[in-house]
N, C-alpha and C positions, 0 to 999 in steps of 0.2 A: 567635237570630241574633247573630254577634259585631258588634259597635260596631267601623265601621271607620274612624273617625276618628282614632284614634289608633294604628294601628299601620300605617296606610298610609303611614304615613313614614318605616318603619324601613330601615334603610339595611343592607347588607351589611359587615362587619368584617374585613380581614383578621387571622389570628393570627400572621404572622409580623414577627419586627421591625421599625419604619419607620425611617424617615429623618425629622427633625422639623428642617425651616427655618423661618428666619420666614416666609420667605412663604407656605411652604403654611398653616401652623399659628403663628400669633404667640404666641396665648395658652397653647398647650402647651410651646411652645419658651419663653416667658419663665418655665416652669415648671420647663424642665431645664436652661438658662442657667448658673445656679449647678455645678452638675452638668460641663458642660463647659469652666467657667472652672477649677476644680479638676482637672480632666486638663490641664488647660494646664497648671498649675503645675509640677504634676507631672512633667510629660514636658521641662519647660526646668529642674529641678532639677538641678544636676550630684552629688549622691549618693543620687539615686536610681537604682534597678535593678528591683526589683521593689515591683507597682503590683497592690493589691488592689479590685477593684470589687465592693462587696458587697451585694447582696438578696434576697429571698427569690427564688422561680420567678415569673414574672410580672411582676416589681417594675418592669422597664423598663433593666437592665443592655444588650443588645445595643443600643438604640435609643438609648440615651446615648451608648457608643462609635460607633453608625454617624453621630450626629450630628455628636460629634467629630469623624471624618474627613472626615466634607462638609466642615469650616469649611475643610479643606487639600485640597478636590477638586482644586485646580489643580496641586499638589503630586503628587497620586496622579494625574492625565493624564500629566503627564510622566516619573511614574516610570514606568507603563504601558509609555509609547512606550520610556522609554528598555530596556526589557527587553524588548520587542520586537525592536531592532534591536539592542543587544548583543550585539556577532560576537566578543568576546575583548578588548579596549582595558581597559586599567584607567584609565576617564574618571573623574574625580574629583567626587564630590556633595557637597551640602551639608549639614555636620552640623547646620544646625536645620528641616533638612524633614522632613516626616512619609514615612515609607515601611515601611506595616504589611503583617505578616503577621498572617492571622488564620487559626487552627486551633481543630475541633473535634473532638470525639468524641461518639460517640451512643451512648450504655450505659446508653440507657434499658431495652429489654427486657433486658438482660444483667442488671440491678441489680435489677428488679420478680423476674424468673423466676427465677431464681437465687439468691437471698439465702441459702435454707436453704443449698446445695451452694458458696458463694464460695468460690472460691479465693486461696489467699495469696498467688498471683505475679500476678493482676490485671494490676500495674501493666506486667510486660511488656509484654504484647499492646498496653496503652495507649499504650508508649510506639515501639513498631511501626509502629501508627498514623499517630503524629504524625510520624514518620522518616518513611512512604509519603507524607504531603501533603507534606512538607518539599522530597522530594527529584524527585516525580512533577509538581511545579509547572510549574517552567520549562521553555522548549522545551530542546532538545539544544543548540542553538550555544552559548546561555547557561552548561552545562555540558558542555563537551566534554571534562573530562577526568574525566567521571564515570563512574562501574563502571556507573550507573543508566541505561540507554537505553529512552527512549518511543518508539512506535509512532506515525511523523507522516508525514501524508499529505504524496505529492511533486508537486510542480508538474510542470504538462504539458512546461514547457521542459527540464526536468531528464532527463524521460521521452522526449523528442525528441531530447536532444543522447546518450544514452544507448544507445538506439538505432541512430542515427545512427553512432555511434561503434564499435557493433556491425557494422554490417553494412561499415562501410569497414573494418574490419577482417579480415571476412570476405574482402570483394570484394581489397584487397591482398595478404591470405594467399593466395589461391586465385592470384592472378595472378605472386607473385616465387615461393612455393616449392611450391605442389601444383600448379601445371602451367605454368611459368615460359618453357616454348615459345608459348604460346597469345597471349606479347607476340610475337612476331615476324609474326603476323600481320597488325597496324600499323606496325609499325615496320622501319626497316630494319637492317643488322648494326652500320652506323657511329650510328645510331640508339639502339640495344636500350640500352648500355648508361647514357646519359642517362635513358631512361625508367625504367629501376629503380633510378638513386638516385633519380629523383625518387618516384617508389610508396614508396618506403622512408619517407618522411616521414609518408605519414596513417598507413603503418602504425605507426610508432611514438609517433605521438600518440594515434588510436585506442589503443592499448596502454594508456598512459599516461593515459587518460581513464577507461577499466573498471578499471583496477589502482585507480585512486582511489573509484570508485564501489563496488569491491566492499570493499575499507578501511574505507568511510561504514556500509553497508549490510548484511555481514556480522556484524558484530560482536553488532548486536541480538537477532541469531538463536542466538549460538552462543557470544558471549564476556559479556552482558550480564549484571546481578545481579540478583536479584530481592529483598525481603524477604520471608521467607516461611518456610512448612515442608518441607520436600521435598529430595531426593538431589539436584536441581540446581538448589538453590536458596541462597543465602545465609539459613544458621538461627540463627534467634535462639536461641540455646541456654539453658536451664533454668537459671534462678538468676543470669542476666547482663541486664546491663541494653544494652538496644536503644543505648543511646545512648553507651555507652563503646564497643560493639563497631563504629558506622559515625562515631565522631567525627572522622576524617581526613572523613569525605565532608560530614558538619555544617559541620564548618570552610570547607570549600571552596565550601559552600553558599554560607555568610552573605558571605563575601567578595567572590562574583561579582555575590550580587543585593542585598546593601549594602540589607538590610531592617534597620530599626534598631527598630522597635516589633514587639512579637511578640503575637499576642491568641488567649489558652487561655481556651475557651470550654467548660461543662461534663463538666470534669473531678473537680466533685467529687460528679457523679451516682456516680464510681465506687468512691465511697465507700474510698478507699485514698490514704492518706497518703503515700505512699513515692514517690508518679510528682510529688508536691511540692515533695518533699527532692531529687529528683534533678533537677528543673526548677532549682531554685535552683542547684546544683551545677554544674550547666549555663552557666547565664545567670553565673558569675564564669568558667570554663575561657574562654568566647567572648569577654568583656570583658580577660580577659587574653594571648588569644593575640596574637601580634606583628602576623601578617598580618593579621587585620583590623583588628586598631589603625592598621597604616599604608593599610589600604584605605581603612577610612573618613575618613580622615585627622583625628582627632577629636583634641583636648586630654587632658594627662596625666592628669588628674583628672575626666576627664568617662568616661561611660560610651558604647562604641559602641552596645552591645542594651540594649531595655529589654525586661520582663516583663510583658504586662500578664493577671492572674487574674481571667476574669467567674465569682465562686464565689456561697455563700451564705453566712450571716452565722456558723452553726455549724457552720463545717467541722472547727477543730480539734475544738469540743467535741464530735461523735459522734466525731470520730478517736481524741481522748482517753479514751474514755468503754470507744471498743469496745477499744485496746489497755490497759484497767486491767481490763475484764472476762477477759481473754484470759491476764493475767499469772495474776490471779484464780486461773480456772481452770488453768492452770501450777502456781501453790501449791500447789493443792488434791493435784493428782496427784502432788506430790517436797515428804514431810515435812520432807524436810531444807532447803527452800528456806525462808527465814522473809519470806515477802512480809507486809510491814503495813501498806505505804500506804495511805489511805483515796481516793474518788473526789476527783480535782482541783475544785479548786476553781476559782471565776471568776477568782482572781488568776492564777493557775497559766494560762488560756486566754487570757486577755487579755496576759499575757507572751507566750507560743506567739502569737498575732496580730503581736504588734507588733515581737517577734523577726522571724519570717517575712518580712514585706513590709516595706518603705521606705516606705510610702503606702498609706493606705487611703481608700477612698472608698466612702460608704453611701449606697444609691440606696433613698428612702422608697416605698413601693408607693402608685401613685395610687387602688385603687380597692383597702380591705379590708372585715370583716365588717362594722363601722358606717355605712360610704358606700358600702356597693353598695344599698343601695334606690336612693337617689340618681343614683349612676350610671344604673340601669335606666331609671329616670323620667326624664331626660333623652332616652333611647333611643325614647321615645312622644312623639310630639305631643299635648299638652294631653291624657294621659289623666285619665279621672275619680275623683271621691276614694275611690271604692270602689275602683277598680283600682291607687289608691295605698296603699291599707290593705295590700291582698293583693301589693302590692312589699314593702313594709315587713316583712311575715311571713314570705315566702321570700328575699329576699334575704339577711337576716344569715346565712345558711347555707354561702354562699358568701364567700370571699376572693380567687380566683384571677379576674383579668381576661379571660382567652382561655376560662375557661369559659364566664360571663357572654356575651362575644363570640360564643361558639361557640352557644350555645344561644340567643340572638338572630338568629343566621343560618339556624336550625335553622326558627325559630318565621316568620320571611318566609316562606321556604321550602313551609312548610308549607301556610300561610293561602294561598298563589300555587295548589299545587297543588289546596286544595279551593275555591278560589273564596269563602274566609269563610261556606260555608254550612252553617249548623250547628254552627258551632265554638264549645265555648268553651274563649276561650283564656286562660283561669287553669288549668284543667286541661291542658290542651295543655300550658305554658310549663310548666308545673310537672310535669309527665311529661323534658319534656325537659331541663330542668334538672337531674331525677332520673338520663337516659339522660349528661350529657355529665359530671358531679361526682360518680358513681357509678357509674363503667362496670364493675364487679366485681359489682356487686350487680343491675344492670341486666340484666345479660350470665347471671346466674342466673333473674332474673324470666323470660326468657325461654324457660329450659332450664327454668322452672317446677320451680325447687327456690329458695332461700334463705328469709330469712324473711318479704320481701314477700309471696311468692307464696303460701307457709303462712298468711300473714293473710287473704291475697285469699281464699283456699280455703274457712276458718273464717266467713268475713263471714255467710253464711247462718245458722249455727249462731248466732255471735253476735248476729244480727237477731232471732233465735226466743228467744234466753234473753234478750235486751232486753225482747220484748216482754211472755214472760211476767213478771221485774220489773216492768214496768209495773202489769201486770193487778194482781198482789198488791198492789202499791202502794197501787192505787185502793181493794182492799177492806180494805186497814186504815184507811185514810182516811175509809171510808164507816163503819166502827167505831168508828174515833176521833169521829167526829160524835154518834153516837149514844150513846155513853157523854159525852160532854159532855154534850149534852142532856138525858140520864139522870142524871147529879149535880146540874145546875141545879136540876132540878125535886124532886129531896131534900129539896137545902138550902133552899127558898120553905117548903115543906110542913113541916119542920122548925119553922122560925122561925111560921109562921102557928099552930101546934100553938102555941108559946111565947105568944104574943098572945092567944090565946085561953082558952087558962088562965091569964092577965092578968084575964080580965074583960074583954076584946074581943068584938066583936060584927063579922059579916062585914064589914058595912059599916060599919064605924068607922075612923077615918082619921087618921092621923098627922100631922103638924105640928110643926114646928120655931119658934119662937119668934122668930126674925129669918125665918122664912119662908124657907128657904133649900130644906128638904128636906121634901117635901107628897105623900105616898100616900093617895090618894084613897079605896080602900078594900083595904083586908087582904084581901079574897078577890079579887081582881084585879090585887094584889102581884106583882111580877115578879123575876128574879134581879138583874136589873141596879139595879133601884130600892132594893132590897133590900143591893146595892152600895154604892151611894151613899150608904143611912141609915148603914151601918157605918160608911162612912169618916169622915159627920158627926161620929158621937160619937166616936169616936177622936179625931178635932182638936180635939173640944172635953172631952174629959177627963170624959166621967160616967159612971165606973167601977160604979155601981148597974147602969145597964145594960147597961154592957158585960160586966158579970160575969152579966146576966140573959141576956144573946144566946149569950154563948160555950157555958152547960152545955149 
């Protein structure tokens, strides 16, 4: 029966980034404080442009930025509204409010399944991407002079006056030129002609209403751009970068929606250096262009964009590592190339770091392989010290927080479904710990192939040659007894042979002189007593007998 005292209290985790204020979380938030005080610095530097936030996976990079921007939610409402209503106005903002863009990329299954087959242009597709969120953001009035038109649903008024503007159009067609006798039926001849200048008016506002509407509304159907692959499509062509071929429309971007923090969020899942070099490239063309220097209306020396990179702490070094293997292998194949460098060193990467970004900022991970027992333990109400032994042993295995998380969500779950009967839950937790920190090898156990499953398979086998081990064991052990046994009794019989070609007698008895060492009689002599007289005379130096005992 599991002990449900201490896990009746586990709570549910979410795994995706939080928001950490004081007031929901004091003591977590006085923990990333420091953290958020340093993007302040940062983001009011004026030579800064780009902003590294570095930690492992897990470490708590998103939830440091999204705490940041809560401290300027008020900031981010009214930039909201203000892009909301932005029909065209070049309203002017202010250069020390916050107003982020955040873009990601997910190249997780691209980078796990693909490894062996990577491709060297990567970084296109990457940078595709970021161009579709860029420019698929905002509604249409915010860009109306974009090649990029979204699909936005229309209000019923739009749809009434639309209509509306149809059918008077209809009904004044039909009445001044496809059967323009059919007014003389109201009207009289001195009449007729007041009433068709007057008809003439809706019809030429109706006109004037669907000419506009179909202006708004065709265009998305049939002149609009797309990014993408295809015969009517704007293509990102092979060996060009996404970002030089829609830079008039980037331009026009930044300028309308006057985003001045830009937040690239795992992009170095895709393990490709180049979408870096071209980010940075980027982030000076936009700081240098005129119009939005005069949009934002920012100082000569200050920067309009910043940069900000949620990376990991060894980005260059696999970048470095995999283009010295890569040259490598280039030598190898053209004798004539004389490549010698040897692999970079840390000075070499830690230059590459501090080159790259303006600012760096290292987010320590709250829970690794030495504090996650710890963590765990806190996750139970007052469990027991045996069920703290058994945190202690499986936890240093893990480092990643959202696993832990995950596998605590896993193990509520679990106990909920079976009502706590029957379970136990160190096997349980520790099955799923296996299932959420090993999903490759979990994900075999199941298809019953890897090497769990090969062991699980063997366990019988090994249980039958355990036990016969054992068996043998026992009988050399019962051997070993009895060859002990069997030399004790030698060596008594030995020694009693010597005493008695002494001129001993069975019962005659030994004595020590300070009465230390007293054998009652020779034929009742034991091995251990027998022990003992040796060791006397040995301490005591009587070499007659000791040379008598030894032959």
């Amino acid at each position: 029966m599991v002990n449900r005292k201490y896990f009746d209290a586990l709570n549910y985790h979410p795994l995706s980034p939080t928001t950490i204020t004081n007031k929901t979380d004091s003591e977590e938030f006085s923990r990333i404080e420091p953290y958020i005080n340093n993007l302040e610095e940062a983001t009011k530097n004026p030579t800064v442009k780009n902003i590294a936030v570095f930690g492992k996976f897990g470490a708590g990079k998103t939830t440091v930025i999204n705490s940041f921007l809560n401290q300027h939610k008020e900031d981010l409402h009214k930039w909201s509204t203000f892009l909301s209503h932005e029909t065209g106005s070049n309203r002017p903002v202010k250069p020390d409010k916050i107003r982020p863009l955040q873009l990601s990329t997910a190249t997780f299954t691209r980078t796990m399944m693909q490894e062996h087959n990577r491709s060297n242009d990567q970084w296109i597709e990457i940078e595709r991407n970021l161009v579709q969120q860029m420019l698929y953001g905002p509604k249409n009035k915010v860009l109306r002079n974009s090649k990029f038109r979204k699909i936005e649903q229309t209000g019923y008024l739009r749809w009434f006056i639309a209509w509306l503007s149809l059918l008077t159009f209809l009904i004044t067609w039909f009445l001044l030129i496809g059967s323009p006798r059919s007014l003389s039926i109201f009207f009289d001849k001195g009449d007729l002609i007041i009433a068709q200048k007057f008809f003439y008016m809706p019809l030429l506002i109706s006109i004037g209403i669907l000419t506009t509407q179909a202006f708004w509304y065709f265009p998305r159907y049939f002149n609009s751009a797309k990014i993408g692959i295809g015969k009517n499509e704007l293509i990102v062509t092979d060996k060009h970068s996404a970002f030089n071929q829609y830079l008039d429309e980037i331009i026009y971007f930044f300028s309308r929606t006057k985003y001045n923090i830009v937040i690239f969020e795992d992009l170095d899942r895709a393990d490709d250096l180049n979408i870096f070099e071209h980010l940075r490239e980027l982030n000076q063309i936009l700081n240098s262009n005129q119009l939005i220097r005069e949009s934002y209306k920012v100082e000569e020396n200050h920067p309009a964009i910043r940069f900000v990179y949620a990376v990991k702490e060894d980005l260059f070094d696999n970048q470095m590592l995999a283009s010295h293997r890569k040259a490598t292998e280039k030598a190898s194949l053209n004798k004539d190339d004389k490549y010698t460098n040897d692999d970079e060193s840390d000075s070499d990467i830690a230059e590459a770091t501090t080159k790259f970004f303006d600012w760096t900022l290292t987010i320590l991970p709250r829970v690794s392989s030495i504090n996650a027992p710890d963590f765990l333990m806190q996750a139970f109400s007052k469990p027991t010290d045996e069920f703290k032994n058994y945190l202690r042993a499986i936890g240093g295995f893990f480092e990643d927080v959202r696993v832990l998380e995950n596998s605590l969500n896993d193990l509520k779950l679990c106990l909920k479904l079976q009502q706590g009967n029957g379970l136990n839950v160190e096997k349980l937790f520790t099955a799923l710990l296996f299932k959420n920190g090993f999903p490759t090898e979990y994900q075999k156990y199941l298809n019953n192939i890897g090497s769990l499953s090969k062991l699980i398979r063997t366990r019988d086998f090994a249980e039958q040659h355990s036990k016969s081990l054992r068996e043998t064991l026992k009988i050399l052990q019962s051997r070993k007894e009895t060859l002990v046994k069997y030399s004790q009794r030698a060596v008594v019989d030995h020694y009693f042979y010597i005493f008695m070609t002494a001129g001993a007698k069975t019962t005659s008895r030994i004595e020590s002189q300070d009465q230390v060492i007293t054998i009652r009689s020779i034929k009742n002599m034991s091995f251990s007593s027998l022990q003992r007289l040796y060791t006397y005379l040995k301490e005591k130096n009587m070499p007659q007998f000791s040379s008598q005992v030894q032959r």
